[in-house]
Structures are given as C-alpha cells and as structure tokens.
C-alpha angles and dihedrals in degrees: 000000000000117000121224113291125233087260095049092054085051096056083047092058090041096059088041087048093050097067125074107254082237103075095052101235117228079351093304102159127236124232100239120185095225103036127053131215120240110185139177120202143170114216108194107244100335095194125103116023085217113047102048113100140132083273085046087244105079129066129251127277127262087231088052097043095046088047091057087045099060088049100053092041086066086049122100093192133355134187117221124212122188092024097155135223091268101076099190085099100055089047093049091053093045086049097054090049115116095254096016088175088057090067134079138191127221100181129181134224117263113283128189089056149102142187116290093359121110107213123131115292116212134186122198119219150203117201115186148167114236108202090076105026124038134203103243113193111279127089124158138133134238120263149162106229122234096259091050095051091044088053095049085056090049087054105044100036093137105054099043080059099059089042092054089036090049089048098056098054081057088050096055092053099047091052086052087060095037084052083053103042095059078042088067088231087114131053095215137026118254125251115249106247113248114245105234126199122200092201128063107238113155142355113267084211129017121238117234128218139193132161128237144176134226103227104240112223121235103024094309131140113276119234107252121205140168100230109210112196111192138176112180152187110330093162118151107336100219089051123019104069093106085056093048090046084052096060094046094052088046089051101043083042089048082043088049096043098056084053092062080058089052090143092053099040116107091237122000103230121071124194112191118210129184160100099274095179089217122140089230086174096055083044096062115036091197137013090251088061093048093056097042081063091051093051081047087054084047091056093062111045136094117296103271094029133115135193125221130171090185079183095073084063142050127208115246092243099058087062132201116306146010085058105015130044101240096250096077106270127094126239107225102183119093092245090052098235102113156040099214092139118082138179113192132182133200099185117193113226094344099307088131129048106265119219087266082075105065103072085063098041121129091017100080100079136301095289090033115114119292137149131202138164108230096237107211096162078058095047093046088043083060104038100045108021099029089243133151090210146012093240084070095057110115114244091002092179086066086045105049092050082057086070104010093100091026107061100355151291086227124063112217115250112215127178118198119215126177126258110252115252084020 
C-alpha cells in the first residue's frame, strides 16, 4: 500500500496551515504561555529511522516524521509508548523539534524481554521541555514483587492448571497444522495459539515512573507530580480482553494503594499515561456506567484524592464525531475503533481537575483545563478525500494502512492545565 506523496503531505500542511493555531485544528493543541501540555502517544515502532514504513522495511516518511514533530513540538511534556530498543528514532524526533535544547529525554531499559528470547523489546519514554517542567529526583518502575507473584500461584493453583492445561491441548493442535502446513498440505501457516491467564500475575511489560514539576510562574509553587507510562497487555485480541482488563485494575489497585501513602510518596499527585489496550468503550456501555466506576475509584483512595479518566468523557463542546463516537468517549486509535489511550489523574487535595471538571473543560479561559486527542486521520480524511471525518472515507480500512505504520495507528491525548501563578 502507497504511502502518502510529497504533494500529499503538502496538501496535508496546507489544510493544517489554513486554520488559526487558536482554534486547535482536528485537536491539535495550541502552545499557550500560562498553561502547559501534558500528552501521551504511541509512535508505532519508534526505532530505526530506517526501517519503519507502512511494509515495516522502509523508513517514515518526511512528511510523517515532520508531522510528529510539530506535534511534539506543542507539547510541555509527553509521554512515549513503543519506543524500541534502538533509540536513534526517539533522538531524531527529539532533534527536529522547535527548541529542540529546551527538551530532555528520561528513558527506561527494554521491558517485555528476557535473556536469549527474541520477542519485541519496548522502552517506554518521557520527553519534556524543560523550561516549563523539570525532572525532579525520583525514577522507578512498577512491579509485583516476587512473594506476591509466588502467593498468587499458591492461590490460585487450580486455575493456572487448567490454563496451562487448556493451552497445551491448543498446542498440540497447532503443531499438527504446523506439521501440515511444511508438509504442503496447508496454504498458510497457522497462527501460534496465545497463552491466556485467567489470573493477573505480573505485569508483559513494566510500567515505568518518574516525578516531575511544573515549573509555578512568579515565584509560585510549582505543581509536583509522579508521572506512570504504560503500555500494557495486547495479546491476542479475540481472547485475551479479560487479561488486558487484569492489568489495568492491577494497575489502577498498585496507583490507589500508594494514595493511601500520600505522606511517603515522592510527590503526591500521580498522573498515569499510557496505551492500556483496553476496549473502554466495550467496558461501559454508557457514560452513566463509566462514571459510576470513577465515583467507585473515588471510594477506595487516600483521604483528599480524586480519581478522573477525562477520556471516558467528552466536553460538550467538543461535540459527537469526528472526534468522538457519539456516545460521549474518544477513539483514540487511527482507525477510530477504540479507546485504548488513557490519561488519569489521582490528584491529592484538588491539585488536579476532578472529574467534575470535564464537563467544563476548555470553557474557563485560554490556560484553564482542557483536554483534546490530535485527529490525523481526521486531518488526512480532509486534506486528501474532502471529508469531515475519517469515518466518511470510502474503504477506511485501504486508507489507514497508507499511514498506519507511517505516523501512527495510535493519535496522541493531551490535557492542558494551567501553570500555577499564571
């Protein structure tokens, strides 16, 4: 499949061009002096600059790169997912940004490895500006210790048994097909069978923290926050949902139970990025349902914190589609389909907007809180099909796989919040 041409990409600057900065074109966010950007985005395989293309072999794009760039470049603060082990992606993109001194880079090790296998390796990234928010000292990952995974397979002994049972008889299947298919006796090679726990147990790929501070204007105190990036469990997508919605309750449960340590944590705010893989749409049936389950979060954190998803809603100004699904959520995926990308926040003592908050955002001034997903599918669908939104292109699926690999299959999320003493 063709990625886009030089002069598609023009047409697609010119369309973003065309409209003022102000009004935030297809959710692009604007660079404001008394309000920062905090974004979360998943760059398809940002590894070798020369081996990242829509057949996986070739390298982006200028076009590609110079559109991540520009949003970047609008951006205070972002967290990265599927950076790879090759990091000479991650440090092109930070070298074509507008300021590019002004930025700095806290990376972590590969995770969802392991010695003499050859799986995919992932880091997981902050880049920052650091003019307006500064590293402060701490930087970990989140993890269930080894105690913790041995008593859970204690506990659950049984059913660990039946899944490993359960996956063996698959195996044995697929190995009778793989056996048939060098045979020549099948056309295509089976897939491996996924192996399925119905009990969380660990983390596929460890999320990483570090804290930060926004820096407060005029002498004011800045606003501190523990910043979590996680990209967790894909898996095998028709049955593995149960295993994805395991790792974001043990990771929402591991996020609640340090609240309730306020006085030991490092900062006492925690704002949670990341890709959570998890079909949030197919989870609450209705917005009423979704914030019955963020009024439940609320029940079970330290005294002073609240809980907010902004994602699971979408300000009445922002309207139903393009950008929303009509029923009040934002699809974050490139293809529109899901709302795998999440920013959360557990603000200590009102130090973050509550989800009380969301249903106002954008409408309190310019630097006041908003939040907002930067549509390019949007933004392609215009410049090159005359489209409003993606969703009217004719045969989506062929002209998503034209910049999926390219850009992205994921649009960045980005929330605005005002500087403090702005």
């Amino acid at each position: 499949m063709a990625r886009f041409s030089d002069g598609e990409w023009g047409d697609i600057n010119a369309v973003l061009a065309a409209a003022p900065t102000s009004d935030e074109p297809f959710g692009m966010p604007e660079r404001r002096a008394g309000s920062v950007i905090l974004s979360s985005f998943n760059i398809r395989a940002l590894g070798n600059p020369g081996t990242r293309g829509v057949d996986s072999r070739s390298g982006r794009t200028q076009g590609a790169w110079q559109l991540l760039a520009d949003y970047v470049s609008r951006c205070d603060f972002v967290a990265i997912q599927e950076v790879k082990d090759d990091l000479r992606g991650l440090r092109k993109l930070k070298s074509m940004l507008r300021d590019a001194d002004k930025y700095a880079l806290i990376v972590s090790d590969v995770t969802g490895a392991r010695p003499g296998v050859d799986v995919s390796q992932e880091r997981l990234a902050f880049l920052y500006r650091w003019d307006r928010v500064e590293r402060t000292e701490m930087a970990s990952d989140i993890t269930f210790d080894r105690r913790a995974v041995l008593d859970t397979i204690h506990e659950k002994w049984d059913a660990f048994m039946a899944d490993f049972q359960a996956h063996d008889a698959l195996m044995r299947v697929y190995e009778i097909k793989l056996e048939e298919f060098k045979a020549g006796q099948r056309s295509a090679r089976p897939a491996k069978p996924a192996f399925v726990l119905s009990n969380f147990l660990t983390f596929i790929r460890t999320p990483h923290v570090a804290s930060f501070r926004v820096r407060g204007a005029g002498g004011a105190a800045g606003l501190d926050f523990n910043a979590v990036n996680a990209h967790l469990l894909y898996g095998n997508k028709s049955r593995s949902a149960e295993e994805r919605k395991m790792e974001f309750d043990a990771l929402v449960d591991w996020l609640r139970w340090r609240t309730k340590a306020k006085d030991r944590l490092y900062h006492r705010n925690i704002i949670l990025f990341g890709d959570m893989n998890l079909e949030f749409e197919k989870r609450f049936t209705s917005m009423a349902e979704a914030e019955a389950a963020i009024k439940a979060m609320n029940q079970d954190v330290g005294a002073g914190y609240q809980v907010n998803f902004p994602f699971l809603d979408v300000p009445a100004r922002r309207g139903p589609p393009p950008r929303g699904d009509g029923k009040g959520r934002f699809m974050s995926t490139a293809r529109m389909t899901e709302t795998y990308d999440q920013i959360g926040f557990f603000g200590a003592d009102g130090a973050l907007p509550d989800y009380l908050a969301n249903d106002a955002a954008g409408q309190a001034g310019a630097n006041a809180f908003d939040y907002g997903v930067f549509a390019f599918a949007d933004l392609f669908a215009r410049a090159l099909h005359g489209k409003e939104s993606f969703r009217q292109v004719p045969r989506s699926g062929s002209f998503v796989r034209r910049f999926e690999h390219d850009v992205s299959d994921h649009h960045p999320i980005w929330v605005r919040l005002p500087i403090p003493g702005a």
